[in-house]
PDB file with SEQRES, HELIX, SHEET and CRYST1 records, atoms N, CA, C and O in Angstrom:
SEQRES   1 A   67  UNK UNK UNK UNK UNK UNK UNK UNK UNK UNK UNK UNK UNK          
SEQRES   2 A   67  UNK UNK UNK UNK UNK UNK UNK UNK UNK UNK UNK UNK UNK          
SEQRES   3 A   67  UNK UNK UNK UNK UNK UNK UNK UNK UNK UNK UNK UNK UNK          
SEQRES   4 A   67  UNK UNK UNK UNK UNK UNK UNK UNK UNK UNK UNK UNK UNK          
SEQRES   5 A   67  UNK UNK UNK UNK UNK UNK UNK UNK UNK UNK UNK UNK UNK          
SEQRES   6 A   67  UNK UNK                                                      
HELIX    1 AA1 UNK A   23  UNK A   28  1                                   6    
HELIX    2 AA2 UNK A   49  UNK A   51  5                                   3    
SHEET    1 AA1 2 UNK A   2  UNK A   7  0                                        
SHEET    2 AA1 2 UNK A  14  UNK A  21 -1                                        
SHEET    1 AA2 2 UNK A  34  UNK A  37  0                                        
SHEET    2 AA2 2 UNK A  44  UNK A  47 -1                                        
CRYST1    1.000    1.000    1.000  90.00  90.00  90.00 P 1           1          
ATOM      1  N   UNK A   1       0.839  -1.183   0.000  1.00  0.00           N  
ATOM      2  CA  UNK A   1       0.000   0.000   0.000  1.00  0.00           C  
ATOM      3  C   UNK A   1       0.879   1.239   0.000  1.00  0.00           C  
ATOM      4  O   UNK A   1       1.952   1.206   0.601  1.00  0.00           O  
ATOM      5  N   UNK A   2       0.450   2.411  -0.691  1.00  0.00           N  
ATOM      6  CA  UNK A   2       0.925   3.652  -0.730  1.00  0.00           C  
ATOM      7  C   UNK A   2       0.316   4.648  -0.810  1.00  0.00           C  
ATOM      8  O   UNK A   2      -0.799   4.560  -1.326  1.00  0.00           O  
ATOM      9  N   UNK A   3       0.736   5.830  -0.395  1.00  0.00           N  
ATOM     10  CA  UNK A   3      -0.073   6.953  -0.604  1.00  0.00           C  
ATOM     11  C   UNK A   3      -0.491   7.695  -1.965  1.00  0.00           C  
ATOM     12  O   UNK A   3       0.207   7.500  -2.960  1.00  0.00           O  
ATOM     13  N   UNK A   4      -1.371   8.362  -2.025  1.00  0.00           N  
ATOM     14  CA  UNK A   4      -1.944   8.946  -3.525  1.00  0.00           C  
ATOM     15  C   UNK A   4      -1.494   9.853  -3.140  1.00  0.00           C  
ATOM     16  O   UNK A   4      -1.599  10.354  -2.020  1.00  0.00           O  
ATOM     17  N   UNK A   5      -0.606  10.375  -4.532  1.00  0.00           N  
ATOM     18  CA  UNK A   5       0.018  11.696  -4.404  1.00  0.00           C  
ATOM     19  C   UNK A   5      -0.147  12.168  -5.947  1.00  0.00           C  
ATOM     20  O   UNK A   5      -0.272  11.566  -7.013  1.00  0.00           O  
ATOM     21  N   UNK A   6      -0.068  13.980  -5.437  1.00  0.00           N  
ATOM     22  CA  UNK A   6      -0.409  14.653  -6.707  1.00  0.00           C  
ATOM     23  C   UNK A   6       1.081  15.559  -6.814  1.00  0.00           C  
ATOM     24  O   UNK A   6       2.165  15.364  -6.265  1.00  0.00           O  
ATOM     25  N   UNK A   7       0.626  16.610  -7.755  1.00  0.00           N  
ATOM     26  CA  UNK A   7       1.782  17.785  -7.652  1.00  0.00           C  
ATOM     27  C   UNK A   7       1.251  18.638  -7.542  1.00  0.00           C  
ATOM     28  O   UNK A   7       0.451  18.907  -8.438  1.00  0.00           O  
ATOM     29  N   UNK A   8       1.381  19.572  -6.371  1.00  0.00           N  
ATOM     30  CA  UNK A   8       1.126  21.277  -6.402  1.00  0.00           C  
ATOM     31  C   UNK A   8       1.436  22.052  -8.109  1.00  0.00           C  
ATOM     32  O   UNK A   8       2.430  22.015  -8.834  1.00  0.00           O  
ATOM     33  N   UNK A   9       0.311  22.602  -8.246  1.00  0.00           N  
ATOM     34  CA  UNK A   9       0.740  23.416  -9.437  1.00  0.00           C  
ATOM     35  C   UNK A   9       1.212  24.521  -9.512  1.00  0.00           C  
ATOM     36  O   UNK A   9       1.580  25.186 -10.480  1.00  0.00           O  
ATOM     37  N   UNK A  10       1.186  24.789  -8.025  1.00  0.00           N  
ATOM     38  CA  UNK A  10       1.668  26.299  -7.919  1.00  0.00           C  
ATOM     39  C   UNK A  10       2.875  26.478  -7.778  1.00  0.00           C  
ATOM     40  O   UNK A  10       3.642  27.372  -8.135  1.00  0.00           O  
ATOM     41  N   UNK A  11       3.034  25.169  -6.999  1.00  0.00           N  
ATOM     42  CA  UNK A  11       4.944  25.147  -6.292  1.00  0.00           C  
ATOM     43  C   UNK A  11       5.218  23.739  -6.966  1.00  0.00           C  
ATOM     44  O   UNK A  11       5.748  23.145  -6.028  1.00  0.00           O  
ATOM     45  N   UNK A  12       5.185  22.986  -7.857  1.00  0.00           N  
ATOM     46  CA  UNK A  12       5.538  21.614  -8.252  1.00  0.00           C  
ATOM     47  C   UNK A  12       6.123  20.801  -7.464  1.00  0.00           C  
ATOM     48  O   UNK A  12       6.923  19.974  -7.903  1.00  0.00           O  
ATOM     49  N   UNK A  13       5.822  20.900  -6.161  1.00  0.00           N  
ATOM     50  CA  UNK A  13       5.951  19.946  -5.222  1.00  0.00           C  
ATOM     51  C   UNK A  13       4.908  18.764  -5.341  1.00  0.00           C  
ATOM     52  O   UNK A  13       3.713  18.914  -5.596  1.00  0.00           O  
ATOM     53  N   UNK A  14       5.720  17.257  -5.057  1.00  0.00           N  
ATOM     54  CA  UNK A  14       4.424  16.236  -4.826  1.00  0.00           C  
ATOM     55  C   UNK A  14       4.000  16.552  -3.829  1.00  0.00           C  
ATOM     56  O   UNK A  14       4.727  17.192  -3.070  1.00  0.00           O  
ATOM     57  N   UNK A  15       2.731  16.242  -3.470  1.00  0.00           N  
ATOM     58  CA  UNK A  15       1.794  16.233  -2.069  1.00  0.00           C  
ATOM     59  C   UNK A  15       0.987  15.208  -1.936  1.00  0.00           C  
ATOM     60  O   UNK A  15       0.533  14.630  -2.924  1.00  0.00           O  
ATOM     61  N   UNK A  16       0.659  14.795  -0.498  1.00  0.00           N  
ATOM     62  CA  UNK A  16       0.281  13.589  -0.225  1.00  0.00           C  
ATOM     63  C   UNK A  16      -1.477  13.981  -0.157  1.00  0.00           C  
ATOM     64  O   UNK A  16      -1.805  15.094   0.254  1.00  0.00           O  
ATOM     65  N   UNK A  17      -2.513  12.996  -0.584  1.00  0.00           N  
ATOM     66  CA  UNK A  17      -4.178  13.238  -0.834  1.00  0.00           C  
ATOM     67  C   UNK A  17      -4.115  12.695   0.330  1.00  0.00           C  
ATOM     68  O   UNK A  17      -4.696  13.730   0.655  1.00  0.00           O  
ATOM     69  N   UNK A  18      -3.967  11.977   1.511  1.00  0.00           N  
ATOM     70  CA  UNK A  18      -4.050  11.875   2.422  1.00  0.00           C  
ATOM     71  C   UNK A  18      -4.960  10.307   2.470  1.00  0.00           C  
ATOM     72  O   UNK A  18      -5.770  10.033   3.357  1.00  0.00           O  
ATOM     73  N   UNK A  19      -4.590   9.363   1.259  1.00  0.00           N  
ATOM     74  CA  UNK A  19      -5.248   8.944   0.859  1.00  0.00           C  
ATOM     75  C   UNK A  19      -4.104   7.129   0.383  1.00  0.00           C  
ATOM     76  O   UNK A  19      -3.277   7.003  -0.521  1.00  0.00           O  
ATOM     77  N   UNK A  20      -4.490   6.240   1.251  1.00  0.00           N  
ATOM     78  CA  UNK A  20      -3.777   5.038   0.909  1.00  0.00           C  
ATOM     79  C   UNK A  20      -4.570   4.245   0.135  1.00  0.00           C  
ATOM     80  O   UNK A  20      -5.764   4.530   0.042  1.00  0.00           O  
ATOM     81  N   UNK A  21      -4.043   3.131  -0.541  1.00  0.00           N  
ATOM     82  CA  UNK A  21      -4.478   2.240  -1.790  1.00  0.00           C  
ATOM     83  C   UNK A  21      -3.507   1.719  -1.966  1.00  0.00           C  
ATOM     84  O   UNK A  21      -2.438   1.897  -1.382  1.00  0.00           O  
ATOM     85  N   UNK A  22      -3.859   0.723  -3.131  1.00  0.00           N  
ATOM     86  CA  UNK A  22      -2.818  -0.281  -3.742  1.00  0.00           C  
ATOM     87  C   UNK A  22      -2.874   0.667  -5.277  1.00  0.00           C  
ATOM     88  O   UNK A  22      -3.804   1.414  -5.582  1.00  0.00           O  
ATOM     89  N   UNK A  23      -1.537   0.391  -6.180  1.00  0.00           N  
ATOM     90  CA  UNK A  23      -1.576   1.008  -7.668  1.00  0.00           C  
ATOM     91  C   UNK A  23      -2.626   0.130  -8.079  1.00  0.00           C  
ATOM     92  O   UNK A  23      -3.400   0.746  -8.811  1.00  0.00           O  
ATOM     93  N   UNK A  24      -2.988  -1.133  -7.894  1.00  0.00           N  
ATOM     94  CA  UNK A  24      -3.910  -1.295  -8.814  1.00  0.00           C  
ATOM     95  C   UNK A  24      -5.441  -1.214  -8.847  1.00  0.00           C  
ATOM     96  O   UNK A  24      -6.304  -1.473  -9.686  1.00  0.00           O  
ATOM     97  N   UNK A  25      -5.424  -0.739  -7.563  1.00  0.00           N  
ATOM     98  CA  UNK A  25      -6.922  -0.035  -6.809  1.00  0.00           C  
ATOM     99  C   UNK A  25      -7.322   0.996  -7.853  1.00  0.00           C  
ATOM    100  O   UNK A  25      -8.381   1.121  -8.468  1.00  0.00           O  
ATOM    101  N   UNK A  26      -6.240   1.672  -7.889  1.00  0.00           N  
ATOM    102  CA  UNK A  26      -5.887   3.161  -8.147  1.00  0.00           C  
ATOM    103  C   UNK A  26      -6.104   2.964  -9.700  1.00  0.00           C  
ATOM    104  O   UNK A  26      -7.231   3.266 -10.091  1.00  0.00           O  
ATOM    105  N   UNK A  27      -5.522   2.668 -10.319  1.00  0.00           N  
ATOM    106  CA  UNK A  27      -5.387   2.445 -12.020  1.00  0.00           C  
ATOM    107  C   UNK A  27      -7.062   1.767 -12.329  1.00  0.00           C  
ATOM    108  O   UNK A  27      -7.824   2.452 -13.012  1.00  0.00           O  
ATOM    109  N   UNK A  28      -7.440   0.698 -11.898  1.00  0.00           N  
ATOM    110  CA  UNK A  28      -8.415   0.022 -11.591  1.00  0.00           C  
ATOM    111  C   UNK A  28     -10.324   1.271 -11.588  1.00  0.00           C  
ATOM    112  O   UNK A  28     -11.376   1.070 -12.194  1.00  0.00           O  
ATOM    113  N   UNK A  29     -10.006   2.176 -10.830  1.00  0.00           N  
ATOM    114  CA  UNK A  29     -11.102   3.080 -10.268  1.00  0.00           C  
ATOM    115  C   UNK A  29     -11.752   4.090 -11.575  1.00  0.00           C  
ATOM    116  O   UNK A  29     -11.289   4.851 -12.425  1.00  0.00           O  
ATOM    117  N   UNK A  30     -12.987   3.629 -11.195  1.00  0.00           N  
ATOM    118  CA  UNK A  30     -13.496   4.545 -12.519  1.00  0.00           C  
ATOM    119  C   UNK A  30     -13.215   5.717 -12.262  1.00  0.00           C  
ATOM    120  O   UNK A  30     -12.937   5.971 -11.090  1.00  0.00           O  
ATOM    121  N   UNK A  31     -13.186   7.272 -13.686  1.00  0.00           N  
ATOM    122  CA  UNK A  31     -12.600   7.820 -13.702  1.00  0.00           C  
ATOM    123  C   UNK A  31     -13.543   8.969 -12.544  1.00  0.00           C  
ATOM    124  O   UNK A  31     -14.744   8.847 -12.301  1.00  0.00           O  
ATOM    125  N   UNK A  32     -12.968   9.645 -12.181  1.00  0.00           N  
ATOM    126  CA  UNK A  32     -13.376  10.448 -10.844  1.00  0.00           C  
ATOM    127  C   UNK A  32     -12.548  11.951 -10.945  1.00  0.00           C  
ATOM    128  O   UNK A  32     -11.495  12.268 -11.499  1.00  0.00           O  
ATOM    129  N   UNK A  33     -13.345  12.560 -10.301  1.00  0.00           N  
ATOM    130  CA  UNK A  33     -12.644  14.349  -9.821  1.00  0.00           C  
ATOM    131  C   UNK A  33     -12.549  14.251  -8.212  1.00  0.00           C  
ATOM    132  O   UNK A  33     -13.308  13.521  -7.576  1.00  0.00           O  
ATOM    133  N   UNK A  34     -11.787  14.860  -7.751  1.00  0.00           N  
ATOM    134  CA  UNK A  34     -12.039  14.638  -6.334  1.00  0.00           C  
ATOM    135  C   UNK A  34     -10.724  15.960  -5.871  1.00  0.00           C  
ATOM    136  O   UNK A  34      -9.797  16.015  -6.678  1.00  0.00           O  
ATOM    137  N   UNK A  35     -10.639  17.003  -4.603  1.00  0.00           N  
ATOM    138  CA  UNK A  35     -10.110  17.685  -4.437  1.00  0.00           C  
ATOM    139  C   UNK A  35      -9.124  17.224  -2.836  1.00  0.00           C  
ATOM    140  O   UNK A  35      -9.214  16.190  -2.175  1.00  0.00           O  
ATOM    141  N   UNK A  36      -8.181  18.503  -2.597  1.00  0.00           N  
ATOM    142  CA  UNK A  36      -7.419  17.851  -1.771  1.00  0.00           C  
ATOM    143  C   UNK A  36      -6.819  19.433  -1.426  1.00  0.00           C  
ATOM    144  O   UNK A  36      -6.637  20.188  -2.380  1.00  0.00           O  
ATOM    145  N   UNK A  37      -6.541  19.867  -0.135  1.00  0.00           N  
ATOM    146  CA  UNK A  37      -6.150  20.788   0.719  1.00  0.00           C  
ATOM    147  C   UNK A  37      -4.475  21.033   0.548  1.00  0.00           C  
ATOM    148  O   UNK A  37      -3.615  20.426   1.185  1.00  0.00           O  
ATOM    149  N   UNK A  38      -4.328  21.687  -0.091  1.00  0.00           N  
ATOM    150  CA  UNK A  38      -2.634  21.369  -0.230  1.00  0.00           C  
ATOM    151  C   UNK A  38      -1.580  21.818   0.795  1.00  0.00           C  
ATOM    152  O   UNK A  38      -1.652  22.859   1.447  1.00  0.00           O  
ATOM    153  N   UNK A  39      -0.488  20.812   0.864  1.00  0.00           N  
ATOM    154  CA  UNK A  39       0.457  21.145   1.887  1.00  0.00           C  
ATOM    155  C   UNK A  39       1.189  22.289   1.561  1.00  0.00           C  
ATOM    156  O   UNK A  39       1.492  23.238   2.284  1.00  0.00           O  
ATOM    157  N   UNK A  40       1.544  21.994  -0.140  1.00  0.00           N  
ATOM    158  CA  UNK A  40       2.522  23.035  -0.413  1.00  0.00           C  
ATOM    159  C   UNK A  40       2.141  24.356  -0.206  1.00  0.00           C  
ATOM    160  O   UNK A  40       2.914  24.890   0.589  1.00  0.00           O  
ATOM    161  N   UNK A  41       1.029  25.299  -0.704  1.00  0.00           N  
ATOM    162  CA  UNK A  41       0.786  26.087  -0.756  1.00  0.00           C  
ATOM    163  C   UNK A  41      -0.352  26.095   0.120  1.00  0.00           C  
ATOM    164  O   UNK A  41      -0.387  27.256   0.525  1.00  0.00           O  
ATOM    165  N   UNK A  42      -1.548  25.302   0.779  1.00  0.00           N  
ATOM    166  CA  UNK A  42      -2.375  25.738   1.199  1.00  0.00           C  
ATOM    167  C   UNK A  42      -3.712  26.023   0.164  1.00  0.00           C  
ATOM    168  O   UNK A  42      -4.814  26.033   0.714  1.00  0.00           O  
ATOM    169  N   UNK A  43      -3.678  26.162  -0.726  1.00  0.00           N  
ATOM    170  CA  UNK A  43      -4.866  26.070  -2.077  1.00  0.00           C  
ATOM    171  C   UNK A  43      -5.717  24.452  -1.991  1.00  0.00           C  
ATOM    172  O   UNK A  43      -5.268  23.345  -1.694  1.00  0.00           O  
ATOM    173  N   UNK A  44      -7.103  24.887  -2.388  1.00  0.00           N  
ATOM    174  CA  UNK A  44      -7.595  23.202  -2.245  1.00  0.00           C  
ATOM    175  C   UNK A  44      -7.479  23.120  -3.904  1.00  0.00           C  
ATOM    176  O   UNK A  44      -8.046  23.905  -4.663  1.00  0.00           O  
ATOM    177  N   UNK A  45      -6.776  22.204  -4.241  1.00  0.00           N  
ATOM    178  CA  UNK A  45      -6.357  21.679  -5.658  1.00  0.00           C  
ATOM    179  C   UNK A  45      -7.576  20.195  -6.344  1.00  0.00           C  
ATOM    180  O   UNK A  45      -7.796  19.193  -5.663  1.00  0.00           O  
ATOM    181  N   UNK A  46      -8.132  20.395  -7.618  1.00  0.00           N  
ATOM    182  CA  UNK A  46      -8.686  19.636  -8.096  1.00  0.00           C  
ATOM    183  C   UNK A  46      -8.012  18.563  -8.548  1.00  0.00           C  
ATOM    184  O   UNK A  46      -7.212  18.919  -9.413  1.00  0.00           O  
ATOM    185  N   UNK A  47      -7.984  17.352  -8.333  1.00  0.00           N  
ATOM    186  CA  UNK A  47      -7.208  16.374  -9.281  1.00  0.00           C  
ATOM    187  C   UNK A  47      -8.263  15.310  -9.527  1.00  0.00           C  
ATOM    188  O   UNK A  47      -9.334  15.267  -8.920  1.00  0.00           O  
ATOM    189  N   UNK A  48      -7.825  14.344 -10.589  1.00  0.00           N  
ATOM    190  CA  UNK A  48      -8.505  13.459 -10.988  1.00  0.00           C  
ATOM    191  C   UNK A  48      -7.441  12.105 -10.865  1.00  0.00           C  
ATOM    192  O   UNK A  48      -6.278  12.492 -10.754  1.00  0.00           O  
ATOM    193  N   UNK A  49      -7.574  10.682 -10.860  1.00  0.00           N  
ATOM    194  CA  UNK A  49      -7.030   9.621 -11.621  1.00  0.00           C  
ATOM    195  C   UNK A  49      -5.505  10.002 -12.460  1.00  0.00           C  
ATOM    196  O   UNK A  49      -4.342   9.647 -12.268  1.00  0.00           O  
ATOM    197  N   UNK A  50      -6.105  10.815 -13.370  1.00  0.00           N  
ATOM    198  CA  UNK A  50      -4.794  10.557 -14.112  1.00  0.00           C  
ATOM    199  C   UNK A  50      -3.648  11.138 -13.959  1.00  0.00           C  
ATOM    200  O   UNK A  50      -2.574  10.982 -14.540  1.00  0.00           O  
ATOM    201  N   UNK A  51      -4.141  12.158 -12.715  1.00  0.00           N  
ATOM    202  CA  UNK A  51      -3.327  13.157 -11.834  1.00  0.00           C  
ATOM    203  C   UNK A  51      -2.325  12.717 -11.312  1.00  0.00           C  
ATOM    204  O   UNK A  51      -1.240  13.287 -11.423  1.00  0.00           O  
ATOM    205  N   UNK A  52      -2.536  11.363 -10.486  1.00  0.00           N  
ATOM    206  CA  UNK A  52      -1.675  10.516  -9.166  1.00  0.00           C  
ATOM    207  C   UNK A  52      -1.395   9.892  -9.176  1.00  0.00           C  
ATOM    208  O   UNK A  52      -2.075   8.958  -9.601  1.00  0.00           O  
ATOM    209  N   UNK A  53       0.218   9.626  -8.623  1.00  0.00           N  
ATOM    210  CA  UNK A  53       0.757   8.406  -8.886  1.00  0.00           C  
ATOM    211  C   UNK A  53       0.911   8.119  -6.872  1.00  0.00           C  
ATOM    212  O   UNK A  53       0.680   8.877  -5.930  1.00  0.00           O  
ATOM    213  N   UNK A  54       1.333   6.870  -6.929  1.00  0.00           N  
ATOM    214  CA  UNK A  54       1.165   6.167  -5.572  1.00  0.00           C  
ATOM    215  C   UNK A  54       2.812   6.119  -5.096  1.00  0.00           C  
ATOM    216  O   UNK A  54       3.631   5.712  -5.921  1.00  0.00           O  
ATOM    217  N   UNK A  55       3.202   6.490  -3.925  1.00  0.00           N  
ATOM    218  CA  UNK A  55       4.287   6.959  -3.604  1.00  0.00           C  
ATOM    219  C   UNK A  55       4.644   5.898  -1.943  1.00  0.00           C  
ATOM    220  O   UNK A  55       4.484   6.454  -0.857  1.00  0.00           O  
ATOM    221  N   UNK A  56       5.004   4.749  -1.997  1.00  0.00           N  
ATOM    222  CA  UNK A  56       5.455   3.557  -0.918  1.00  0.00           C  
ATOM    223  C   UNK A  56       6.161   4.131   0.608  1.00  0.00           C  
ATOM    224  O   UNK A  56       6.518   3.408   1.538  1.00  0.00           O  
ATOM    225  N   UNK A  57       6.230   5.541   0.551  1.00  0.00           N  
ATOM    226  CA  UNK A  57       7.157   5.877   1.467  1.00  0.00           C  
ATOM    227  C   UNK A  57       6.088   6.875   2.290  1.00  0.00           C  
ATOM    228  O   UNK A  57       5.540   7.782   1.664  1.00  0.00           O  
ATOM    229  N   UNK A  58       5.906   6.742   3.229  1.00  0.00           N  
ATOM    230  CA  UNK A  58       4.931   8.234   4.092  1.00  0.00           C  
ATOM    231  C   UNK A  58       5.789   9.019   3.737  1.00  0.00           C  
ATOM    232  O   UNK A  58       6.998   8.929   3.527  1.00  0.00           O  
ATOM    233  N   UNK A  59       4.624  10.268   3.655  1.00  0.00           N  
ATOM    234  CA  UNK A  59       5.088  11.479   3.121  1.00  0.00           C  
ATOM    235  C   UNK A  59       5.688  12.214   4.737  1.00  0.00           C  
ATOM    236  O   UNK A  59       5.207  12.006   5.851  1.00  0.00           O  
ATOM    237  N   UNK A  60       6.988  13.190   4.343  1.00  0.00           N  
ATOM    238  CA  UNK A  60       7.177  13.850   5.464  1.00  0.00           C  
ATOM    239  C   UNK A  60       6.566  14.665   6.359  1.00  0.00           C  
ATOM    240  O   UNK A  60       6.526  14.736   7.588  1.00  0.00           O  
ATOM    241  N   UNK A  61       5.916  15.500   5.085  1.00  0.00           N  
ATOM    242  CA  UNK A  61       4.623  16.656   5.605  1.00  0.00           C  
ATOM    243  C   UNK A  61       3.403  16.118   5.818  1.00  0.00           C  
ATOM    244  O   UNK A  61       2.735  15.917   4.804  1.00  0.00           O  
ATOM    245  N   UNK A  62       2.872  15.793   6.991  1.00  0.00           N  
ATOM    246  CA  UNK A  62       1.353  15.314   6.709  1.00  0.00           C  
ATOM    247  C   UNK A  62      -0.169  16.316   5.677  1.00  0.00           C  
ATOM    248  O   UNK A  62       0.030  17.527   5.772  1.00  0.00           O  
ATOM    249  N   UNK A  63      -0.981  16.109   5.147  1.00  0.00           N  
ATOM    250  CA  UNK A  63      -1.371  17.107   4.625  1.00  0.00           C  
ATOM    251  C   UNK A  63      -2.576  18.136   5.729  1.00  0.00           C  
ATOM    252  O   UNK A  63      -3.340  17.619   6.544  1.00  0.00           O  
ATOM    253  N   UNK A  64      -2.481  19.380   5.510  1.00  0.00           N  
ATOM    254  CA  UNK A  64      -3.073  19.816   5.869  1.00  0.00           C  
ATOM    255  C   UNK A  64      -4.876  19.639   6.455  1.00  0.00           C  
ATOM    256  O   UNK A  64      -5.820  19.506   5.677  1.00  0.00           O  
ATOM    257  N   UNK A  65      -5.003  19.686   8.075  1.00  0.00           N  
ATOM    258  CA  UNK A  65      -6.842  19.851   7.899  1.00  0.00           C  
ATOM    259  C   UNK A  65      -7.498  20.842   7.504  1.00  0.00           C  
ATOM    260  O   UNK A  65      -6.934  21.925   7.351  1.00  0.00           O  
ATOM    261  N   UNK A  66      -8.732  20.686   7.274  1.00  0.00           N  
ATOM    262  CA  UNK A  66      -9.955  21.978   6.615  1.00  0.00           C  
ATOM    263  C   UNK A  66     -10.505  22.117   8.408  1.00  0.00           C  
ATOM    264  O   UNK A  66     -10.547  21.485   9.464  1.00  0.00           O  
ATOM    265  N   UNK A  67     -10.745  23.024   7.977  1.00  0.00           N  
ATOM    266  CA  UNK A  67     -11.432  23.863   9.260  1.00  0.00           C  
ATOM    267  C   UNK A  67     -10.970  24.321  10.564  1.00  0.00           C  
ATOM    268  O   UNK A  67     -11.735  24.932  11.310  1.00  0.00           O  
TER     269      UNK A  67                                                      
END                                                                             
């Protein structure tokens, strides 16, 4: 299992969706929009599927909570 990770578009940092799976969960999942609170910058960022790749290592930064 690994985490779903995207890239900040603002700062091209990866960031963690806060979000574990297997790659083939992930590749597997019909296609979807779904958003995520970003570490890098703090912006809530839209990503989809074809956005994220799955990253085996916990991320350093945990991602940010809403509210």
């Amino acid at each position: 299992m690994g985490c779903v990770m995207i890239t900040c578009p603002i700062t091209g940092q990866a960031v963690s969706t806060g979000i574990d799976t297997e790659l083939g969960t992930l590749q597997q999942a019909d296609p979807f929009l779904s958003s995520t609170r970003c570490a890098a910058c703090g912006a809530r960022h839209q990503w989809s599927r074809s956005d994220a790749w799955i990253c085996d290592a916990t991320p350093l930064t945990p991602p940010r909570l809403s509210g």
